[in-house]
C-alpha angles and dihedrals in degrees: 000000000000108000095251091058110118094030117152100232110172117192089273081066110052095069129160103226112199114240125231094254097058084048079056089051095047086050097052091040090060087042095057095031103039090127098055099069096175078069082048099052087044099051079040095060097040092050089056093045082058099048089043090059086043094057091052084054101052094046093044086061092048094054086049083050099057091034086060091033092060095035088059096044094055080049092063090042099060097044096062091039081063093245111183089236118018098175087067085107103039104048093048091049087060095049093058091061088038077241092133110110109248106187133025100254082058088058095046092048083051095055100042083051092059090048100058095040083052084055104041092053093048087055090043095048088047099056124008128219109255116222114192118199079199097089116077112238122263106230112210085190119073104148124126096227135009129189115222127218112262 
């Protein structure tokens, strides 16, 4: 069973994301095509669709981040109050995402998950990654006209 077996992923979630190299065709596309606007309003239309589905997702994460954050403060909480069982929270909060580890191969995977997310943050917190606006941007796309699905 893969790790990400058993999520709950409602419709908000199952999203298509464009890639950068279909942004650099639609550049080049309104480039090569600037003087055919029913192709711009197209392109237009299509672009805001995407950004609408975007934006449900983003909020549909958010709204998972504060769930688990809550869930995870509440954790804490009840803890220190001296709660019998302070993982009550956490873990169904979990469950509800089939996010609870079932096997041990699946623990182990988690931990060694948490231990290599540990370790990638330290090393991008140590040294961040530097972005220049000096350097001219490299186009993939160099074609005079492209067609664009419908």
């Amino acid at each position: 069973m893969n790790r990400h077996e058993g999520q709950n992923s409602g419709p908000a979630t199952e999203v298509s994301t464009m890639t950068r190299s279909e942004f650099d065709d639609i550049r080049a596309h309104i480039t090569a095509e600037a003087d055919r606007p029913g192709d711009l309003l197209r392109v237009a239309r299509s672009l805001l669709d995407d950004l609408e589905v975007a934006r449900m997702r983003e909020a549909t994460l958010r709204a998972y981040y504060l769930r688990l954050l809550t869930a995870a403060r509440a954790t804490v909480a009840a803890q220190r109050a001296g709660y019998p069982e302070p993982l009550t929270f956490l873990t169904d909060e979990l469950a509800k995402r089939g996010q609870l580890p079932g096997t041990d191969d699946e623990v182990n995977r988690v931990l060694a998950d948490a231990h290599t997310a540990a370790a990638l943050l330290a090393c991008l917190e140590q040294s961040p990654m530097r972005t220049t606006g000096a350097a001219p941007r490299v186009r993939k796309c160099a074609g005079s006209s492209r067609t664009l699905p419908h």
